[in-house]
N, C-alpha and C positions, 0 to 999 in steps of 0.2 A: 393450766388448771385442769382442761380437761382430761392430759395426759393423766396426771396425778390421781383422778379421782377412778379412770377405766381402772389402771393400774390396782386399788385401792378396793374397786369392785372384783377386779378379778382373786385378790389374793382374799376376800371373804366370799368366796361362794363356792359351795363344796363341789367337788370335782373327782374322777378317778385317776389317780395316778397310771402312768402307762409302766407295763404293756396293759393294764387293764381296761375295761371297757364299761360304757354304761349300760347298762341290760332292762334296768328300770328304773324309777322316782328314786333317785337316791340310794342304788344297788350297782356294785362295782363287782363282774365275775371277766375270769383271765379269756383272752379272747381263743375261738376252737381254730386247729389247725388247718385252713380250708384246702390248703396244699396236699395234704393227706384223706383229701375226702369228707373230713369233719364240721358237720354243722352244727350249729346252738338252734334250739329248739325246747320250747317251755313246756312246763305238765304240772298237773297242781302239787307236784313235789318240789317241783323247782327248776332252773336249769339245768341240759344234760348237752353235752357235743356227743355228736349220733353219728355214726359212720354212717354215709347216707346209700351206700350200696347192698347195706347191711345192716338195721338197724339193732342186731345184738348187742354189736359191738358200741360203749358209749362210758362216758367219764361223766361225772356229774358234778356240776360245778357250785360251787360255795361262792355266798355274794359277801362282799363286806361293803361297809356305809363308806359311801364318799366323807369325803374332809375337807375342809377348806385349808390350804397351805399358799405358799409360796415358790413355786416352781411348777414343772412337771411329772418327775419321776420319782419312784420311789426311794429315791436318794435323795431325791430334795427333801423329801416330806422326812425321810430320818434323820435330818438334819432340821427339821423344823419342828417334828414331835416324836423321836423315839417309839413309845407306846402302840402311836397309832399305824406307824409305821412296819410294825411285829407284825399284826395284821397281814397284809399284801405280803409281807415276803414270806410268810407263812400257807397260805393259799395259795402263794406262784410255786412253791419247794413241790405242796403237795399235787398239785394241780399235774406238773409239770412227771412226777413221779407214775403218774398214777396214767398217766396217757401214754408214758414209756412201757407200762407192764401190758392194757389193751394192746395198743397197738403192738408187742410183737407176740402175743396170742394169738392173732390174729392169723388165719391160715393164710404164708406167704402165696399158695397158689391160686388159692381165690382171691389173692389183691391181684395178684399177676392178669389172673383172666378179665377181673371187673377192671383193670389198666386198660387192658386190651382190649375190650368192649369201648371203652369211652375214645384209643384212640382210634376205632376204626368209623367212631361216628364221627368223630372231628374231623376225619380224613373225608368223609364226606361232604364234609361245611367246609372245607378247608378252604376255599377260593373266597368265603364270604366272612371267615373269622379265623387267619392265621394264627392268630395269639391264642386262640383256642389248641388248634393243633400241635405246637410246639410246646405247651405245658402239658398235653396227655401223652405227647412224646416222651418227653421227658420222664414222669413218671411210668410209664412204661417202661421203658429202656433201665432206668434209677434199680426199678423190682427185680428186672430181668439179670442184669449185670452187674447190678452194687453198685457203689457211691462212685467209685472209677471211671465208670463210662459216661461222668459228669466230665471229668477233665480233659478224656479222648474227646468228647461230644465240643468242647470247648475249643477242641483244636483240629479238628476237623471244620467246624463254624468259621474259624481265623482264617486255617487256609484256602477254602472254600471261598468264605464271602467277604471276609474282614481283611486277609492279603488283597484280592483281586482293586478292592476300594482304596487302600492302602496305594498300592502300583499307581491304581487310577487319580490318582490324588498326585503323588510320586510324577507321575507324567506332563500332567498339565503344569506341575510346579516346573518342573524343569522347559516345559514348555515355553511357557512365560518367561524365564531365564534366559533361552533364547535370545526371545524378540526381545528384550529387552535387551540385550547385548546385542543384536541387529539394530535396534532403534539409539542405542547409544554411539553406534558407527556411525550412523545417518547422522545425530544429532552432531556428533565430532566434523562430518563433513560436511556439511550445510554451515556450522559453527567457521570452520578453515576455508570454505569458501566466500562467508558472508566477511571476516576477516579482509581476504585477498579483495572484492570488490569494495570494501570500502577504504583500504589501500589504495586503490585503483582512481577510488571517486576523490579519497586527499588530492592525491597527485593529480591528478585531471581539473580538478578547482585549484590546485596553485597553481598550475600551466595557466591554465585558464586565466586566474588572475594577472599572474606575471605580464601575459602577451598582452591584457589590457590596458593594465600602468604602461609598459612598455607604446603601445598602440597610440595612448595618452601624450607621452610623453613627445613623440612624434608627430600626433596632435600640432600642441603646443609648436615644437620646435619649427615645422611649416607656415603655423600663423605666424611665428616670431618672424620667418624670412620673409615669407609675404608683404608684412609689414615692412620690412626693412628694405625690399624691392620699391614697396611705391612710393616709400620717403624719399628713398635713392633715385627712383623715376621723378618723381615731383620736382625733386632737386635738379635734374637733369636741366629737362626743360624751364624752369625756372630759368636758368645761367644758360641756357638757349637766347632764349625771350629776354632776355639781359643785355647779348651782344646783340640781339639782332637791334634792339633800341637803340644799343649805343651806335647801331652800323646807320641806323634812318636817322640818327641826330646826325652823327658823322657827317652822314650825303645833304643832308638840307642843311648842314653848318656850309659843307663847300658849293652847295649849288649857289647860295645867298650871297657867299663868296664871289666867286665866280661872277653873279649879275653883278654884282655891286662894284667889280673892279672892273668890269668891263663899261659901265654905265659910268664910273669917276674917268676912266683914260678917255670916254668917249666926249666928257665935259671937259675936259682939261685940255687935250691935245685935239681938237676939231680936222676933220681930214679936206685932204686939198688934193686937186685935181691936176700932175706931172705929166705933160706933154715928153712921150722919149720919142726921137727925131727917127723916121722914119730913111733907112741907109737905099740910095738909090747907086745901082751898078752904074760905072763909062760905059757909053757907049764906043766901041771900036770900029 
């Protein structure tokens, strides 16, 4: 809404079409060429663009009433009122006519010196307002040598200062191309290296792995014989302790034996006491 209504305001509120300028309360006069020296300056005649080096020299300018339209230039507005539009382009024809015939009345060698006067003041400011210096230049050199010595002036400027930043520019790009093709060596090496070590660390974690199943495995297989040693030790002695029982049954089977048959022969058969006859030699 707000858009709509600025909008709304702008296209009612009278205005000068460009190139014109506002001058005063609702007076649109063509703007003076300040490139050529020309300023606007008021007199109760009206405006006039003043050669300011020289005040003979001067174009007097005609104001026409702003209008409210729809755009900004003079095209627009002829396209949006016709009429009103006759106006300005009628004023910019003569305006524009009429500063063509001063200005080349104008004694070329007194613009030349009043050139030359402003650039050798600028040449003096020149450290505190460059932009100064190079527009009195210009118009100096422009008088001097005609519209030509704009396009030497423009290529003397390139190769001067606009090549040298060019190159400079030129250099660090290719600079940086470089290292950047050095940094992508590095990146390819470090990339082929970080590769091969973690090749390295696969294989070194499946060794790894492997020798401990393996490690594991043989583990195992020792407790298995372990075990199967002291089953087989148990058993040993076991069947040791087996016969030796059967050897102490054995011996106290036969010792009981033995009393017992010696104790029944000794009741049964009682012993008795045989005189053998003692053999005496003849005597001769």
């Amino acid at each position: 809404m707000s858009d709509n209504w600025l909008a709304f305001w702008m296209r009612t509120q009278p205005k000068c079409p460009t190139p014109f300028q506002l001058a005063a309360f609702g007076q649109c006069v063509m703007p003076c060429p300040w490139e050529k020296k020309f300023i606007r300056r008021g007199s109760p005649e009206g405006f006039k663009c003043v050669y300011w080096p020289d005040d003979q020299y001067s174009v007097t300018l005609v104001t026409v009433g702003s209008t409210a339209f729809d755009g900004t230039t003079i095209e627009d507005l002829q396209r949006a009122n016709a009429s009103e539009a006759g106006g300005f382009t009628s004023e910019k024809a003569r305006f524009e006519q009429e500063m063509t015939k001063v200005y080349a009345n104008m004694d070329k060698q007194k613009k030349i010196n009043d050139a030359f006067k402003d650039l050798q003041a600028a040449e003096n400011a020149r450290d505190k307002s460059p932009e100064a210096y190079q527009t009195a230049r210009s118009a100096y050199y422009t008088l001097l040598k005609g519209t030509e010595w704009i396009n030497e002036e423009r290529e003397r400027v390139s190769a001067a200062e606009v090549a040298p930043t060019i190159k400079k520019y030129q250099d660090a790009v290719n600079a940086i191309n470089v290292r950047r093709t050095e940094q992508q060596k590095t990146i390819d090496i470090v990339n082929g290296i970080k590769d091969r070590v973690l090749s390295l660390k696969d294989d070194f974690k499946y060794s790894v792995n492997t020798f401990s199943d393996q490690l594991e495995k043989v583990k195992i297989q020792l407790n298995m014989e372990n075990r199967s040693r002291e089953r087989e030790k148990d058993n040993t002695w076991a069947w040791v302790d087996m016969v030796l029982n059967v050897l102490l049954v054995a011996v106290l089977l036969y010792a009981i034996y033995s009393f017992g048959r010696r104790y029944y022969m000794a009741w049964r058969y009682p012993t008795t006491s045989i005189k053998i006859p003692t053999y005496t030699a003849p005597v001769v």
